[in-house]
C-alpha positions in Angstrom: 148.5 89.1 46.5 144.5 89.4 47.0 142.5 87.3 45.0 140.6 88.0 42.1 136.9 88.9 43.3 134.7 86.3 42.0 132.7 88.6 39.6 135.5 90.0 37.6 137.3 86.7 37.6 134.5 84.7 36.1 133.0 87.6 34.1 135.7 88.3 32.6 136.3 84.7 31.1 132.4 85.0 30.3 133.5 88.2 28.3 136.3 86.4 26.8 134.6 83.9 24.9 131.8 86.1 23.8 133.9 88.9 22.5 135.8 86.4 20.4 132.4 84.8 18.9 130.7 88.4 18.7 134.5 89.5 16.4 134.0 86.5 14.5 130.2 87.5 13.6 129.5 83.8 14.5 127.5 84.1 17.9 123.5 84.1 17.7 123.8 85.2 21.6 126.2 88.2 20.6 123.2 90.0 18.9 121.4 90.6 21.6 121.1 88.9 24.9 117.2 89.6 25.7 115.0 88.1 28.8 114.7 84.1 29.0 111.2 83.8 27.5 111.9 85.8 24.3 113.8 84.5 21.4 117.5 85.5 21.1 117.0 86.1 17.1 115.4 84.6 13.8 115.0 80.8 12.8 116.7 81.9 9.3 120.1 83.2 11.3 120.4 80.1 13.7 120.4 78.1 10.8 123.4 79.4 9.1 125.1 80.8 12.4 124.3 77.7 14.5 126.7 75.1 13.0 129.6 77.6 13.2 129.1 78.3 16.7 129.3 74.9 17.7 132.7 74.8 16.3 134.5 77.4 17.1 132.8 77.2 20.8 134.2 73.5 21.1 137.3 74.7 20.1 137.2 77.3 22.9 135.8 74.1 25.5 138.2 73.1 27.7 136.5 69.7 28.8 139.0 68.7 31.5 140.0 71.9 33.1 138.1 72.3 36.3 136.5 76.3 36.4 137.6 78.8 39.3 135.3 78.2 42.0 134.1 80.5 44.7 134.5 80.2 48.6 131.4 79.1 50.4 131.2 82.5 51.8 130.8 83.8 48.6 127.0 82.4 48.1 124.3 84.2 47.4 121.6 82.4 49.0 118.6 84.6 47.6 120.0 85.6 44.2 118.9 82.1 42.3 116.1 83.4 40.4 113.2 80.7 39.8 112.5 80.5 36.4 109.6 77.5 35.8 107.8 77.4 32.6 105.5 74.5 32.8 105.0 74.8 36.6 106.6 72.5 39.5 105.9 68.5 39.1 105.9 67.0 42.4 108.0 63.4 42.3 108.7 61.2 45.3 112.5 60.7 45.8 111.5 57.4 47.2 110.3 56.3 43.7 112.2 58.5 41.3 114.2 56.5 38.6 117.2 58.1 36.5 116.8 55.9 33.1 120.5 56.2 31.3 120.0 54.7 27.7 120.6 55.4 24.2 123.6 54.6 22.5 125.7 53.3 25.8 126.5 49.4 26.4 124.8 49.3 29.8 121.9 51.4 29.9 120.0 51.3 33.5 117.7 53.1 35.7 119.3 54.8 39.5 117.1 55.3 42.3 117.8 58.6 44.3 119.1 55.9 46.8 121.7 54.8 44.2 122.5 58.3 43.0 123.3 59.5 46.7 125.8 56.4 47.5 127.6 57.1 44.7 130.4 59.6 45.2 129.4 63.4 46.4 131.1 66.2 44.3 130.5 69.7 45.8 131.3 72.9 44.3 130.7 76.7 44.6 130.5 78.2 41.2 128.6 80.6 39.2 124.9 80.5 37.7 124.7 82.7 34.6 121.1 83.3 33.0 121.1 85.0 29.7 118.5 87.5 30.4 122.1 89.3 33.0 121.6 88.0 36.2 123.3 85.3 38.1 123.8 83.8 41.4 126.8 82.1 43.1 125.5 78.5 44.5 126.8 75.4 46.2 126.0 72.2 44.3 126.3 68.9 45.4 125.5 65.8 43.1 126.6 63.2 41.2 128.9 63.9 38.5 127.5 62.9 34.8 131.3 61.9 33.8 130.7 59.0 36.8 127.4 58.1 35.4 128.8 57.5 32.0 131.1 55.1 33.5 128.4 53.0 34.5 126.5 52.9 31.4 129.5 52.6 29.0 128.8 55.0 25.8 129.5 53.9 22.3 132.2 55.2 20.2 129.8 56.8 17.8 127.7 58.8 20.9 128.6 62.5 20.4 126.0 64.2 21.9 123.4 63.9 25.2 119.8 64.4 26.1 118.0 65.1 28.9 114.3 64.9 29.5 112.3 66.5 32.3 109.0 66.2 34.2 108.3 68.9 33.4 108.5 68.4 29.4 111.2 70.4 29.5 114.1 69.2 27.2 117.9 70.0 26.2 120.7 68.5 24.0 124.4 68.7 24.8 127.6 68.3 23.0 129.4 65.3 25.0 132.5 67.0 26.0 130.7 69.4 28.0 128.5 67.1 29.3 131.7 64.7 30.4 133.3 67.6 32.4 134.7 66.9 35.5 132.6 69.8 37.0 128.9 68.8 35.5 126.8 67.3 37.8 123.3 65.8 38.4 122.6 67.7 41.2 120.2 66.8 44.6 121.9 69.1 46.9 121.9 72.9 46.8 124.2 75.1 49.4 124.3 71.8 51.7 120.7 71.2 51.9 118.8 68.8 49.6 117.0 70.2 46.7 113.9 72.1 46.6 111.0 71.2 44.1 111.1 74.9 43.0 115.4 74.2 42.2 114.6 71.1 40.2 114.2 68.4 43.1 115.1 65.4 42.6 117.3 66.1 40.2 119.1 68.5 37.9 121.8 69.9 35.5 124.5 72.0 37.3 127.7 73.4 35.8 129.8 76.5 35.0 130.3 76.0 31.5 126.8 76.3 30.3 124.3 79.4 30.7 121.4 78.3 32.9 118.3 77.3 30.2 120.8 74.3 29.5 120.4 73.7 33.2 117.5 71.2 33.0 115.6 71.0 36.4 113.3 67.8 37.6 115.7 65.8 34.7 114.3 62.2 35.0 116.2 60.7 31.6 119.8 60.9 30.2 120.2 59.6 26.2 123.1 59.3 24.7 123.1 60.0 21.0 125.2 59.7 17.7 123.4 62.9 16.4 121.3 65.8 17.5 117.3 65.4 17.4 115.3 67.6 15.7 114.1 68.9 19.0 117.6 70.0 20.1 116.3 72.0 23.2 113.2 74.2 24.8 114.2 77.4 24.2 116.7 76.8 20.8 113.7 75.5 18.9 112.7 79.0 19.8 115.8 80.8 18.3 118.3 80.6 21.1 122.3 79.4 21.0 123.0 75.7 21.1 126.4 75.7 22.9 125.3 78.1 25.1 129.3 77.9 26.4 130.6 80.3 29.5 
């Protein structure tokens, strides 16, 4: 039996997800799925749409079940789109520190040194950007699940935050952020990470759409609830879950 090509097998799950939120009327990304810099739809919608899309997209979360991934012939080398908002920060590797607090029992601070012995997870999988276009990518990294071992979080943590160079900023639900294939990436298609890709370090995963994909990320928080800045572009309007 040939395989399932790699665009109808993952956009079909895509589909799947967002045709059941779009029948339920719940999903602010189901009105209308407009470029990256625009707003998705109005502050007064999100507000009472928001809250039910978190639940019924957890529901739909798998959080241990790895996604299909793609052959490394598969890539698309020139199709990752660069996307940077607030310009490129420059950081030296050689004195970049990952600070891991919040509500955790061991918070700490990794240098790239420390990140890159721990153990390398690679995959192949899927970028999706909401404004339609995606690319298929090898990432290699350091998966967040293994970081959270280190640092221990508290029973009452429920949620994560990241915090970029850049000023850029997101906020994830934890058992997206625990699963097995989200990574803190510093590898892309073999080759370590450009500044343009989010050098030293960034988000990667297939179960998120790509503005949840923090680039130069240079702090991790655990937290018991969500900030009132939940994320760059959902201040603006745009889904929280942001699921695939």
């Amino acid at each position: 039996m040939q395989p399932t090509p790699p665009s109808r097998r993952i956009s079909g799950r895509i589909l799947t997800r967002r045709r059941i939120l779009q029948l339920s009327g719940l999903s602010g990304a189901g009105v209308l799925l407009n470029a990256c810099g625009a707003p998705l739809y109005s502050n007064q919608v999100s507000q009472v749409s928001e809250p039910l899309n978190q639940r019924v997209e957890g529901l739909l979360l798998r959080p241990q079940t790895p996604v299909p991934e793609y052959p490394v012939s598969a890539i698309t080398p020139d199709a990752l789109l660069i996307n940077s908002f607030n310009g490129t920060p420059q950081i030296d590797p050689a004195t970049f520190q990952l600070t891991l607090d919040g509500a955790v029992d061991r918070p700490m601070q990794l240098s790239m040194a420390e990140l890159q012995a721990m153990p390398l997870t690679s995959m192949v999988i899927r970028h999706v950007c909401v404004e339609g276009w995606a690319a298929i990518v090898q990432w290699g990294g350091v998966r967040l699940q293994d970081l959270a071992t280190l640092v221990q979080p508290k029973p009452e943590a429920k949620y994560v935050y990241f915090q970029s160079a850049d000023n850029y900023y997101e906020s994830w639900d934890l058992p997206s952020a625990l699963h097995p294939q989200t990574l803190m990436a510093y590898q892309r298609d073999g080759h370590q990470l450009a500044p343009e890709n989010g050098a030293p370090l960034r988000l990667a995963t297939p179960v998120k759409l790509g503005y949840k994909l923090s680039k130069w990320v240079t702090r991790i928080s655990f937290m018991a609830d969500l900030p009132d800045q939940q994320g760059y572009w959902e201040d603006k309007g745009y889904e929280w879950f942001a699921g695939l």
